[in-house]
N, C-alpha and C positions, 0 to 999 in steps of 0.2 A: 589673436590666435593663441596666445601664453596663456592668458586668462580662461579661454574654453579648455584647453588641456590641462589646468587645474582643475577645474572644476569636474571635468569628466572624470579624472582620477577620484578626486573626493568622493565624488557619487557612487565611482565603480567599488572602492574599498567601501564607504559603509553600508552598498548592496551586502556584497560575500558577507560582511561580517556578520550581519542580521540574518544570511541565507539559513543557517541552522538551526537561528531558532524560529526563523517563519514554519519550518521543515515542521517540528517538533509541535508550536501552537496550530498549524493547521491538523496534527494530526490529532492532538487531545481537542480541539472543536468537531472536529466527526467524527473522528473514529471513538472516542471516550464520551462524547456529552449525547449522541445519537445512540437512542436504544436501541433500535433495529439494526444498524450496522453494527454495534458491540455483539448484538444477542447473534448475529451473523458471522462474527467472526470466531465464537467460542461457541456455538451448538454444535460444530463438526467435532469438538473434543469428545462427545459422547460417544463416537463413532472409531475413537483412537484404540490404538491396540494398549499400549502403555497405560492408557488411562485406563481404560476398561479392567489389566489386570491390575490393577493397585487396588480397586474399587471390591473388587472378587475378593481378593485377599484378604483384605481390610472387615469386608462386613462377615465373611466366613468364620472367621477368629471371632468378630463380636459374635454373634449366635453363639459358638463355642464360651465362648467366655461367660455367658448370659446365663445360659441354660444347664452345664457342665455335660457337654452328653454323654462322659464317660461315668461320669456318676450317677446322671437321671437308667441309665443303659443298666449298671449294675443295681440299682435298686429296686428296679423293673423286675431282672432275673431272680434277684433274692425274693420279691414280691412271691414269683411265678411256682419259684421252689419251695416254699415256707406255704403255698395255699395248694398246692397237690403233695405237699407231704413226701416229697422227694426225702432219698437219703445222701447220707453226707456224700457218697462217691457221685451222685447226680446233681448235689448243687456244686460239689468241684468242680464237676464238667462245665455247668453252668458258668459258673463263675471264669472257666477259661475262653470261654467263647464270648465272654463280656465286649472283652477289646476290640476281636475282630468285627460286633455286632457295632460298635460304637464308632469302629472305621466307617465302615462300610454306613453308617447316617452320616457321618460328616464329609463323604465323599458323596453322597446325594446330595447334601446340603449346598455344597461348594458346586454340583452341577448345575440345582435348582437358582444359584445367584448368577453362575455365570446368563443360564438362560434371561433370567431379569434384566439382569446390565447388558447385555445386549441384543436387547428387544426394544421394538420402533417404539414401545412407552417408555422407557427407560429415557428413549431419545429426548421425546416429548416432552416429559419432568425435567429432563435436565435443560432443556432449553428455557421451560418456566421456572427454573430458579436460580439460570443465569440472567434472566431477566430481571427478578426480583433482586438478586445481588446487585445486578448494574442499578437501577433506580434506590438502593440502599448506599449505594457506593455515590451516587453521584449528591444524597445528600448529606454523604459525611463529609467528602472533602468543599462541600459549599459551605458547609456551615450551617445544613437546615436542625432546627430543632424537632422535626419530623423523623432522624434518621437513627435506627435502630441499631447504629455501633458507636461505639465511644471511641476519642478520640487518643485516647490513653493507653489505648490497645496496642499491644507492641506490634503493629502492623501483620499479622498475622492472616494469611488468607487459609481460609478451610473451606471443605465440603460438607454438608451435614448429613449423614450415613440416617436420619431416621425415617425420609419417606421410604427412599433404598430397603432399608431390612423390614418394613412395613408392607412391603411386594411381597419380598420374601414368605415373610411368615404366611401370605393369604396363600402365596404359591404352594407352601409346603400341607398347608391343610388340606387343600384341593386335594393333594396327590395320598392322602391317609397318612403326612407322617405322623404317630405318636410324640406328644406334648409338642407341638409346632405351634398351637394355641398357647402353650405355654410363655412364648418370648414375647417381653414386657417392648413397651414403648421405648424408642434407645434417644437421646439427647446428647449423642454425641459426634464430631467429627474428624476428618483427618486435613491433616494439611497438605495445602498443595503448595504454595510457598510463603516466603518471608519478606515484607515487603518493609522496613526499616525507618525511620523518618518520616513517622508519617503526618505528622506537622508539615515539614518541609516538602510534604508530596500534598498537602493541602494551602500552601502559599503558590506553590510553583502550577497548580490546578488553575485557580482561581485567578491566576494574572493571564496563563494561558488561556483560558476561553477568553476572558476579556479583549487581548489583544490577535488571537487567534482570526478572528475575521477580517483584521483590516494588514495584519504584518506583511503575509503572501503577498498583495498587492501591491505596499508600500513598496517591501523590496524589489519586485517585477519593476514596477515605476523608476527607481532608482537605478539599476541595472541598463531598463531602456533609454532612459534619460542620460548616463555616460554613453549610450552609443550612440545618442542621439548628437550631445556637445563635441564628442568626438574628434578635431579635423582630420585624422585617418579614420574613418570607418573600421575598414578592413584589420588594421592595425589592432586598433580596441576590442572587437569581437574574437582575433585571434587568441588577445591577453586573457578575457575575461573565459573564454572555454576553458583555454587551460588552468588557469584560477580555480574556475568555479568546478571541475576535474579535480583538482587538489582536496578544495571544502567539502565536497558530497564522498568523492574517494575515502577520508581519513573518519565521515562521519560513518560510512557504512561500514567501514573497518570496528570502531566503537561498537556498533552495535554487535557486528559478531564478535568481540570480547564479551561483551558485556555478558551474552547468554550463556558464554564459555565459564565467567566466574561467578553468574547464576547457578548452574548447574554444578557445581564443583561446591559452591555456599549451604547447599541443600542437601547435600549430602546422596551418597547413590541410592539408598530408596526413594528417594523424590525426583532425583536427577530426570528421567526420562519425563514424568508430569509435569517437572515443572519447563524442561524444554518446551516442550508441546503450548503449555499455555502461553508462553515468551513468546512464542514463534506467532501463536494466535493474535495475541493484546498488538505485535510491533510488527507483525504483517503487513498494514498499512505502511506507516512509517517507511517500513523497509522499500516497500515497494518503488514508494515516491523517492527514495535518496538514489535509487541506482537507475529508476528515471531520467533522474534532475542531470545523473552522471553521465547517461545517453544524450542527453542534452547538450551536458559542455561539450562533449567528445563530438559530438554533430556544426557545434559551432564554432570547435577551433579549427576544424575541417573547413568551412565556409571562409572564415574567413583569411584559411590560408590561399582557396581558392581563387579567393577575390582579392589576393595582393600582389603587388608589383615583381614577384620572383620572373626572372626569365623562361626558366620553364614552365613555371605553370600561364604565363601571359600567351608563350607558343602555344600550349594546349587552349586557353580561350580560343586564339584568334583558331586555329582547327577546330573545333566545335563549332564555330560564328559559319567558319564556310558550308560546315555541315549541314546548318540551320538552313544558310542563305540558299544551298543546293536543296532540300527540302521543300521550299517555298517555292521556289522555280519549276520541282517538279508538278508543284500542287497546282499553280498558274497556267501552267501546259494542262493537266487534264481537268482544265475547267471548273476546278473545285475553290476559288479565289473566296473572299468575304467579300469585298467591293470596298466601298467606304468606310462599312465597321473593323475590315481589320487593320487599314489603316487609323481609324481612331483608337483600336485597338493598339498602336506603334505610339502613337503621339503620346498617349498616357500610359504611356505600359508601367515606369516604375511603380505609380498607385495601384494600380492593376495587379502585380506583382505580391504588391503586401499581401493584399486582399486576400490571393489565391492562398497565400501560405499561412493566412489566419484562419479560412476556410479548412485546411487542412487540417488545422489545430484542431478544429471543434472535436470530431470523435474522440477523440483521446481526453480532453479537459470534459466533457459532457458525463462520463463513465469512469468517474473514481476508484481505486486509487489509479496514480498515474503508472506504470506498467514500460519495462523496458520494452516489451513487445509493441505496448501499443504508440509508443515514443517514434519505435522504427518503421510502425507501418504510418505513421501520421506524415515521418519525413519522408517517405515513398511515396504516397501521393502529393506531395509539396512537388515533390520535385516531374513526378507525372505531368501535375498542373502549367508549373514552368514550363516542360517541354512544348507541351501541346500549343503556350502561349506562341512560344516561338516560332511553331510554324504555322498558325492561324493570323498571327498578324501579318500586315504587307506594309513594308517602306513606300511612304508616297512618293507619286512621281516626280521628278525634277520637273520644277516649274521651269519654262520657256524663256529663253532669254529673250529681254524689248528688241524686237528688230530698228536698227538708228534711224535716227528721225534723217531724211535728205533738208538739209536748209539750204535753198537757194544762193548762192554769190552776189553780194549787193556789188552795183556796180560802182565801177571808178567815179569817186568824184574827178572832179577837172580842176587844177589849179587855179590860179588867175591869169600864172603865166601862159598857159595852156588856150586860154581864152585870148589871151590878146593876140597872140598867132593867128 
């Protein structure tokens, strides 16, 4: 008995202790090495308000920057007065209405981008060239010599503004602006954040996918296997909820620091993009940690359930008669199983697993794991359990042997007896 309560312990501590970073490899194995869930979890930023205006802003200024339009605007006018032979008081007129002439295009400009950036092509580029990043991205931090960044890079992630202002410019032709043919090819971008170490973000990749497929499991294994060695079940399940409440608690905690000195690191013109992309890239992540959390917080309820306290033992055996009243009413209106739900009785504990694995499936089938889908999974767990309990029937008491009569053997007769 000594020996299994070591052992369970062992098991239970170096479950939790691996539980974060099972957390962590399972999310850089799909969520970061799967292109379609990466490009699914960052095409909705096309669609973000924050992002959109950064994006507006950003290539507005380039065009400005490019083209000078308060200088292309007065050169224009000078042109326009110098070839009709204006006099000095009409090209000063001239020359005053430059500015306003030069607002008024870079406020088309700036409407002509916003329309761009958020336009369903807009979406569409941005989804293929966050796909093109993610397959760039996953062979820098592998180590492929196919992959178009260096690893020297101060970790620096950016947008590239050139397909962007290349809309642009086709949009502003369409609409007559003058010189809108004029803006050159731009090779430039802005950054959305800072990502540091990036070495140490291609060690910590590369052991994660590696061990990313098989840790989840190991730890599950281990986990189940102290409740397995256990001699209190109930006991163990109680510790390891609240445990494993503790571990996913403090880890989800982390993560909302983390995007708090993200955003605070980047300074407030980036702040809001780069929440946005934070929230996207550890979406996943997040999701499963306040899961896992739903988890403990479900199992240390279980197995407070299931322990020796007096009051909760009173509530079993009230429930038990609730059940047993259930079943009697069900036997009265003819609705019995016969023999299956007595065989139903005889194996119920296996039967029991089963339901509540069955249970599982929606939730573990449909990644990430999801508090919601956590609660509706132990909703039907616990549907299933009920329904068990009143579809099965306690078999009948077997008959007791009625006793056997054995005859009275009769008196022998002494000798004395005989010689009388």
């Amino acid at each position: 008995m000594r020996g299994r309560r070591i052992a369970a312990g062992a098991l239970a501590t170096l479950g939790l202790l691996l539980l974060p970073g099972a957390v962590m490899a399972h999310w850089a194995t799909v969520q970061l090495v799967e292109t379609e869930r990466f490009v699914a979890a960052l095409a909705p930023l096309a669609d973000d308000p924050a992002v959109q205006d950064r994006i507006i802003v950003e290539v507005t200024a380039l065009v400005d920057e490019q083209i000078d339009i308060s200088g292309v605007t007065a050169d224009l006018l000078g042109g326009l007065g110098e070839a009709l032979e204006l006099g000095d008081r009409a090209r000063d007129a001239l020359d005053l209405v430059s500015e306003p002439i030069a607002a008024g295009v870079r406020a088309l400009v700036a409407d002509v981008v916003g329309e761009v950036v958020r336009s369903p092509a807009f979406s569409s580029a941005w989804a293929s060239s966050v796909e093109v990043l993610h397959a760039q991205g996953i062979r820098l931090l592998s180590g492929s010599p196919d992959s178009l960044l260096a690893l020297d890079r101060d970790g620096t992630l950016r947008l590239p503004l050139g397909p962007v202002v290349a809309d642009v410019r086709t949009a502003l032709v369409a609409q007559g602006v003058p010189f809108a043919s004029a803006i050159p090819d731009i090779d430039r971008s802005i950054v959305i954040a800072e990502v540091p170490n990036l070495a140490l973000a291609r060690v910590v990749f590369q052991v994660g996918v590696t061990v990313g497929a098989w840790l989840p499991w190991i730890t599950a294994g281990l986990i189940i296997g102290a409740l397995m060695l256990a001699p209190r079940r109930p006991a163990m399940l109680r510790t390891l909820g609240v445990l494993a409440a503790v571990v996913t608690g403090l880890l989800a905690l982390g993560f909302a620091l983390g995007r708090t000195v993200l955003t605070a690191y980047v300074g407030p013109d980036s702040s809001a993009i780069a929440g946005a992309v934070y929230d996207a890239v550890l979406g996943y992540a997040t999701s499963t940690i306040l899961a896992l959390l739903v988890v403990a917080v479900i199992a240390g309820l279980v197995g407070w359930w299931l322990g020796a306290s007096p009051t909760v033992t009173r509530w079993r055996t009230a429930l038990a008669s609730q059940f047993a009243a259930a079943r009697a009413a069900r036997d009265r209106s003819g609705f019995g199983l016969g023999g299956f739900g007595v065989l139903l009785h005889r194996h119920r504990e296996p039967v029991r697993y089963a339901l509540l694995a069955l249970a599982a499936v929606p939730a573990l089938v449909n990644p990430p794991l999801s508090p919601l889908s956590v609660l509706a999974s132990a909703a039907l767990g616990a549907g299933l359990l009920v329904l068990l309990e009143v579809l099965m029937s306690e078999p009948e008491p077997e008959p007791e042997p009625e006793p056997v009569m054995v005859p009275p053997k009769p008196a022998r007769r002494t000798p004395a007896a005989k010689a009388g």
